[in-house]
C-alpha positions as CSV (number, residue, x, y, z in Angstrom):
1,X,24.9,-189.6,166.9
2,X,28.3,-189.3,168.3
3,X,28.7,-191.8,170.8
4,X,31.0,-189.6,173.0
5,X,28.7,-187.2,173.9
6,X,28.6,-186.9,177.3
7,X,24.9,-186.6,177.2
8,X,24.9,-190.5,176.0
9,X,27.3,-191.3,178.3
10,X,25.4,-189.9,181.0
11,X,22.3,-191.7,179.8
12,X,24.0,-195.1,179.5
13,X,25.4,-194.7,183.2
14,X,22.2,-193.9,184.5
15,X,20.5,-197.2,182.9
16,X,23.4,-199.6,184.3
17,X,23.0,-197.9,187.6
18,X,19.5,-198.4,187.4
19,X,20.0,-202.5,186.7
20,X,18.7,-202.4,183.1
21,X,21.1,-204.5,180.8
22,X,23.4,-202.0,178.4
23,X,24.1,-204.2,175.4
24,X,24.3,-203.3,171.7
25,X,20.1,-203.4,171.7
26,X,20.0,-201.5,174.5
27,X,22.5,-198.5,172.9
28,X,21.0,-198.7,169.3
29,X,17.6,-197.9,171.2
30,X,19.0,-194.9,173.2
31,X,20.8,-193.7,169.6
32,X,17.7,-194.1,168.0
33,X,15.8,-191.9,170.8
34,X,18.3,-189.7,171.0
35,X,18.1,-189.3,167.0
36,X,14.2,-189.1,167.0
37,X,14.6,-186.1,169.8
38,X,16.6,-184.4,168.2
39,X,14.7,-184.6,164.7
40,X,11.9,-183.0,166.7
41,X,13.8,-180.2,168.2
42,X,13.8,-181.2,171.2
43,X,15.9,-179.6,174.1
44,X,17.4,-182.3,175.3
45,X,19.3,-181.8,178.7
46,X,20.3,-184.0,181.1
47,X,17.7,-182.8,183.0
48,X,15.3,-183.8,180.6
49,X,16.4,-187.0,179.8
50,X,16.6,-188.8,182.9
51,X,12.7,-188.3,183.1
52,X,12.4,-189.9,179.9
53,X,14.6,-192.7,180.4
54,X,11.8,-193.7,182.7
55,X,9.4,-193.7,179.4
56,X,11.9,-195.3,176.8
57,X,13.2,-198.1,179.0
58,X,11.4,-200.5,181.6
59,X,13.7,-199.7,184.8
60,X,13.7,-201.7,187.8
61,X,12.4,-200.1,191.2
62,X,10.7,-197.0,191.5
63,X,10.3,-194.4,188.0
64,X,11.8,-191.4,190.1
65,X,14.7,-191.0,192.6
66,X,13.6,-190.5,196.0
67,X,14.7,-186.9,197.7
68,X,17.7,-186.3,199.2
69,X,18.5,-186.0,203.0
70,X,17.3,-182.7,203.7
71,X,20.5,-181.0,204.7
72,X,20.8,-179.2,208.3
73,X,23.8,-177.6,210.2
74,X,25.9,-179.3,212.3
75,X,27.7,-179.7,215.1
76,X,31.3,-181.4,215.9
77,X,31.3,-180.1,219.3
78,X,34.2,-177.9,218.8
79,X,34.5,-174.6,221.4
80,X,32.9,-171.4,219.4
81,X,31.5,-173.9,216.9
């Protein structure tokens, strides 16, 4: 496991975000699921692993993201616009 992959990266940002502690336990953990994935040939995408970080490690607050503003045109009140 190459610590640089931007795929571990990624992961490790999303924990800290998420308030769960990033120490060495904490990356072994993600190295060793990150191994065990890929033993099983497992696609593992960034959209797949954020799900699963849910699974591997106990996050605070909720297990998914809520939904974005739902987006909607605009006005500035500029003539024509």
């Amino acid at each position: 496991m190459d610590v640089t992959d931007p795929l571990y990266q990624r992961a490790l940002l999303y924990l800290r975000a998420a308030g769960h502690e990033t120490g060495a336990r904490t990356r072994l953990r993600l190295q060793e699921h990150f191994h065990r994935c890929r033993a099983d040939r497992q696609d593992l995408t960034a959209a797949t692993l954020l799900p699963q970080l849910h699974q591997w490690f106990d996050l605070p607050g909720q297990a998914h993201m809520p939904a974005p503003p739902r987006l909607v045109r605009g006005s500035v009140g500029y003539p024509g616009g």
